[in-house]
ZASEPA-450649 format. One record per residue: x, y, z of N, C-alpha, C in turn. Coordinates in steps of 0.1 Angstrom, whole numbers, plus 5000, padded with zeros to 4 digits. Last residue first. Example, Ala and Ser with C-alpha at 12.3 -4.5 7.8 and 13.67 -1.06 7.14 Angstrom:
// residues 2
512849785071513749895071512950005079;513249435078512349555078513249675078;
//
This chain:
// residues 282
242794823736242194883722243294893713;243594783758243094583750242494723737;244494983777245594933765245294783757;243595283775243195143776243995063766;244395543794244695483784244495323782;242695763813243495643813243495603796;242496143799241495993811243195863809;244996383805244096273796243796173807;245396743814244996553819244196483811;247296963810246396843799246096773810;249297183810248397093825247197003817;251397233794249497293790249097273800;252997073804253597233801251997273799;252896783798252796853816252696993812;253196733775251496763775251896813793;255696613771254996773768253996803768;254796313754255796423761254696543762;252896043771253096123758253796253764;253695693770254095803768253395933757;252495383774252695483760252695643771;252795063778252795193790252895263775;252894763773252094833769251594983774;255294683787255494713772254294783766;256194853822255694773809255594733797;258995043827257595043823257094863816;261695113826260895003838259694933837;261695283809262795163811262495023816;260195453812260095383805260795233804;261195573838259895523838259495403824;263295653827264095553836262295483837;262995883810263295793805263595623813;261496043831260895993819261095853812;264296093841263296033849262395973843;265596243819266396133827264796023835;263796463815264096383803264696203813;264596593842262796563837262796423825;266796653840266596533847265096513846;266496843816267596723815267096613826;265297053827264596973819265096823815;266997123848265997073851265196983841;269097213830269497103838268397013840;267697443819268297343810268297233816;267197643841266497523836266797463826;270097633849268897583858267997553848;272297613817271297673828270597623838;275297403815273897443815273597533824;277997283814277197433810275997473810;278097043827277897053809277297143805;279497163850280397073840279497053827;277297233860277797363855279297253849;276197013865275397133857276297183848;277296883883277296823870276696953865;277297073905278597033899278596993885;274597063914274897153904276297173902;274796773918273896783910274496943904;276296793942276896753931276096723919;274596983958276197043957276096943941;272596773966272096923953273796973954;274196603978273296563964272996673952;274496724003275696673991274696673981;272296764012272696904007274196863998;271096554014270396624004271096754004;272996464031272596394025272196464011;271996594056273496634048273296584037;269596534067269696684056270896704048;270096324072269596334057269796424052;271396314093271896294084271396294066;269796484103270996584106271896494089;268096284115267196384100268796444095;269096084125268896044112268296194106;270096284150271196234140270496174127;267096254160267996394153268496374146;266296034164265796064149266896174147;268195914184268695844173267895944158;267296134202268696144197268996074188;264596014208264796124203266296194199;265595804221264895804206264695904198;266895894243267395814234267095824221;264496004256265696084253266496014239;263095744261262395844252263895974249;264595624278264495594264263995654257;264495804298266095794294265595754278;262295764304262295934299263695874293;262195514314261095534301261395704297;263695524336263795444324263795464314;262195674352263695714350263795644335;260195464359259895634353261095724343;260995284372260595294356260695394352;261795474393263195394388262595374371;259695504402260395634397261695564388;258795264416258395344402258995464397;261095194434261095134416259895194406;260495384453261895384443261595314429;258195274461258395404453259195464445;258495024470257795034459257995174452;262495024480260795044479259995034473;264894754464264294924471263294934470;265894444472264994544464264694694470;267594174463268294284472266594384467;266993824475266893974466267194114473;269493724497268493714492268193824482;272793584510272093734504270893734497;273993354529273193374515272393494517;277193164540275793334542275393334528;277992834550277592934541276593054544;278692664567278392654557278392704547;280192684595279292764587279592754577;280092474626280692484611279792604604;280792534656279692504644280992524635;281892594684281892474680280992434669;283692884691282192854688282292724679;285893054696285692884698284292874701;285893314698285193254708285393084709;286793324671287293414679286593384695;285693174654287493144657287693204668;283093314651283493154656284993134660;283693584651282893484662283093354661;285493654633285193724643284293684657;285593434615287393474618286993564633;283193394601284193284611284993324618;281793694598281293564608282593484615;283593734576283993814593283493714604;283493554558285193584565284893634576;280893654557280993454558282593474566;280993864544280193864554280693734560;282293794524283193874530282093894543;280793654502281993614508282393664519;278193814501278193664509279893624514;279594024489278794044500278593954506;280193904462281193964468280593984486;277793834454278893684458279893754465;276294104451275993954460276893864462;277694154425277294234440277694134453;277594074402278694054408279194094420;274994164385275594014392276194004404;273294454394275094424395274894254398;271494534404271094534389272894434389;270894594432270394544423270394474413;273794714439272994644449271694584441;274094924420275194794428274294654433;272195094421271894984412272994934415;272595164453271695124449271595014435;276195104465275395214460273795104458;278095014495277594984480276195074476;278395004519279495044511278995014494;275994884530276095004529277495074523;277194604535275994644519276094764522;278194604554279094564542277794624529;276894694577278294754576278694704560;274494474573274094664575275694714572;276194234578275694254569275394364565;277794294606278394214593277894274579;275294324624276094424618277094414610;273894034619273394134616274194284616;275993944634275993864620274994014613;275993994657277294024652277093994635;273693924669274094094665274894094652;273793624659272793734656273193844656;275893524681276093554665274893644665;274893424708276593474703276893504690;272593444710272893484723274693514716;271293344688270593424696271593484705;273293074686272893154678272393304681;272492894711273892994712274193084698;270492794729270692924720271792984718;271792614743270992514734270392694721;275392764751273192714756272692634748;277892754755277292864748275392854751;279192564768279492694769278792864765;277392344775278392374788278592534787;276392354748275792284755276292384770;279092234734278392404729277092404739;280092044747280792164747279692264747;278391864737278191934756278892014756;278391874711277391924721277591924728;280891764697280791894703280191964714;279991534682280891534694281091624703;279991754652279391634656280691584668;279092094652280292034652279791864658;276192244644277292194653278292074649;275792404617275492334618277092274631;274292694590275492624600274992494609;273592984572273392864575274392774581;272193264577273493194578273293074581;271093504549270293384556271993344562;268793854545270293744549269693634555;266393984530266793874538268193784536;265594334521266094224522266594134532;265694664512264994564518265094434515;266895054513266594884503266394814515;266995344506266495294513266195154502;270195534493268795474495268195354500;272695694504270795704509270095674509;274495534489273995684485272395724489;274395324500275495404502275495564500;271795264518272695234507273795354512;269795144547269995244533271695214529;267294884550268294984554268995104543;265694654566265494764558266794894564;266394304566266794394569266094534564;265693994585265294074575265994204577;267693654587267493844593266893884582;267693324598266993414583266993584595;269593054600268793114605268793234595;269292644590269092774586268692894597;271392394599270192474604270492624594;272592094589272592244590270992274593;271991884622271991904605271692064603;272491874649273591814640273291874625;270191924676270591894663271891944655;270291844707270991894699271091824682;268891744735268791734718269291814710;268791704768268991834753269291754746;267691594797268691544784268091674774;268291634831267791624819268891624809;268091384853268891434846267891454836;266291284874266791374875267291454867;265690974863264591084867265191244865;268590884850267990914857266891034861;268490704818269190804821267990824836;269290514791268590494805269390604808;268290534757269590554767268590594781;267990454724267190484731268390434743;269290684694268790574699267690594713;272290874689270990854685270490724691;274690924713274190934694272690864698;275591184736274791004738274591044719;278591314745277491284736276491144736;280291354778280091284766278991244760;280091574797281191574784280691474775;277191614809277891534810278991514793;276791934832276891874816277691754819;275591914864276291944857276291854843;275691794904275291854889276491884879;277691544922277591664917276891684903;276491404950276791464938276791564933;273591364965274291344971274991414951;270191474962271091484973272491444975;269591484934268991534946269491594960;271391614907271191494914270191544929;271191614874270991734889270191674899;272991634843272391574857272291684867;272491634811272691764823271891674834;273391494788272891494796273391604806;272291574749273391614759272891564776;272591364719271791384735272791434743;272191454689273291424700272491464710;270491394657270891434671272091384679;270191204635270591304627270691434646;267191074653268091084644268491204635;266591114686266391164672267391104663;267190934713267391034712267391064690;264790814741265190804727265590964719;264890744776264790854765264890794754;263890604803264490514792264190604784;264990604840264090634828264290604813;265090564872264990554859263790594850;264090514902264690614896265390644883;263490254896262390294901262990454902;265290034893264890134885263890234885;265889954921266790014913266490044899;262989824929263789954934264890024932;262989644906261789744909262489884917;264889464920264989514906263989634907;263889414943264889464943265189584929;261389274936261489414942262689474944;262389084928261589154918261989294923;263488924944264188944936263789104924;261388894961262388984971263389054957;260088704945259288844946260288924953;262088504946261188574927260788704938;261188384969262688484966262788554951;259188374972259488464978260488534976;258788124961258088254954258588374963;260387944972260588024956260188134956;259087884995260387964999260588044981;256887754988256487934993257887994992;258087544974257187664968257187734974;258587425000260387504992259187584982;256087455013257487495021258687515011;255487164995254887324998255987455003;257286995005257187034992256587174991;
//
C-alpha cells in the first residue's frame, strides 16, 4: 500500500514538473481594449524572428519570454503642428493644424512590419506640415482671419493631399478622419495696428457721414431762401415787406399754438421795449 503512494506522488510530481518545464518559457500578456497586439518573435536559437501577420484583439494571450508584443491603438488619435508663418502678402500668422486618424483594424502587423509603431513621425509629419505652410500661404491675411469660408476650403484640400499623396501613395494602413485648422491669428503687433486701422477707417467714416449731412443742409437752406425769394417776388414785394410778412406769419403761428391765456403785444420789438412777465391769475 505504501509503495503504490510513493509510486502516485511521483508520478503527480514527474507530472508537475513536466508541466513547470513547458511553461517555464511563457508568459501570459493582456492586451487593452479598443488595441491590437502585434507579436514580434525573436527566438534564441532555433527559428525564425519576425512580425507575426496575425492581430491578437484584446484580452489576455500566452506568448513566449522572447517575443515582444506592441500595442497598437485602433481609436483615432489626434496629432497637433504649430505653425508661425507668413501669408501671402507677408504677413506673419500663428497657428495649430490638427490630423486626426486612426489604424486600419487587422492592419497592425502590417503597419507594424512596414511603417513602426511611429509611422506618423517617420511617414506623414513633413509631408503634412508642407501640405499646410504651401496651402495657407496662397491666402492673404484678412482671408485668413476674418473669412468664414477660409478654413473649410484649407481643411479640405490639405485632407485630399494627405490621402491621395501619403496614404494611397505608400499604402499607409490608417484611415484619416479628418485635418482641422485651428484659429488662424497674426501677431500681437499686427492686431494692434489692425485696431488702430479700424478706429481711423471709422473716424474717416464719420467724418464723411457729417460732410454729406452739413453739404446737405447747406443745400437745403439755399433751396429754401431760392423759394422764399420766388414767393416774394410772385407777390411783389420788397425785402423788407417780405420780411415783415414772415414776422406777421410767425407771430401768428405762436398764437395759434399759444395757450389761451398768452397776450400778445405787436410792435413793441421796433423801440426794444422789454416788459416784465405777464401774470396771467390778474
Amino acid at each position: 500500500m505504501i509503495e503504490k503512494q510513493i509510486r502516485k506522488l511521483l508520478g503527480l510530481l514527474a507530472v508537475g514538473i513536466i508541466l513547470y518545464g513547458g511553461s517555464a518559457g511563457c508568459a501570459l500578456r493582456a492586451i487593452d481594449a479598443g488595441h491590437e497586439g502585434v507579436f514580434v518573435e525573436k527566438p534564441f536559437f532555433i527559428g525564425h524572428g519576425g512580425v507575426d501577420p496575425t492581430p491578437v484583439k484584446p484580452g489576455r494571450s500566452i506568448m513566449a519570454l522572447t517575443t515582444e508584443i506592441i500595442q497598437v491603438d485602433l481609436r483615432p488619435t489626434q496629432f497637433s503642428e504649430h505653425f508661425d508663418i507668413i501669408s501671402a502678402e507677408n504677413a506673419p500668422v500663428s497657428f495649430d493644424a490638427f490630423l486626426i486618424a486612426n489604424v486600419l483594424p487587422g492592419h497592425s502587423p502590417e503597419l507594424i512590419n512596414r511603417f513602426g509603431s511611429t509611422w506618423y513621425q517617420n511617414n506623414v509629419k513633413e509631408a503634412f506640415r508642407t501640405f499646410v505652410r504651401e496651402e495657407v500661404q496662397q491666402y492673404q491675411l484678412f482671408q485668413l482671419t476674418t473669412d468664414p469660408e477660409t478654413r473649410p476650403k484649407l481643411q479640405k484640400a490639405i485632407a485630399e493631399r494627405v490621402q491621395r499623396d501619403v496614404i494611397d501613395k505608400i499604402g499607409l494602413p490608417v484611415n484619416l478622419n479628418r485635418v482641422v485648422i485651428g484659429g488662424i491669428m497674426p501677431p500681437e503687433g499686427v492686431l494692434k495696428q489692425t485696431a488702430e486701422t479700424i478706429v481711423q477707417e471709422q473716424r474717416r467714416l464719420t467724418m464723411v457721414q457729417f460732410q454729406r449731412a452739413e453739404e446737405a443742409r447747406e443745400k437745403a437752406e439755399q433751396q429754401r431762401g431760392l423759394a422764399d425769394r420766388a414767393f416774394r417776388e410772385s407777390l411783389g414785394l420788397t425785402a423788407p415787406e417780405f420780411i415783415e410778412l414772415r414776422r406777421v406769419e410767425v407771430q401768428k403761428d405762436i398764437v395759434t399754438h399759444a395757450p389761451e391765456s398768452l397776450t400778445i403785444i405787436m410792435g413793441m420789438e421796433r423801440f426794444g421795449v422789454t416788459l416784465p412777465p405777464i401774470d396771467s391769475r390778474k
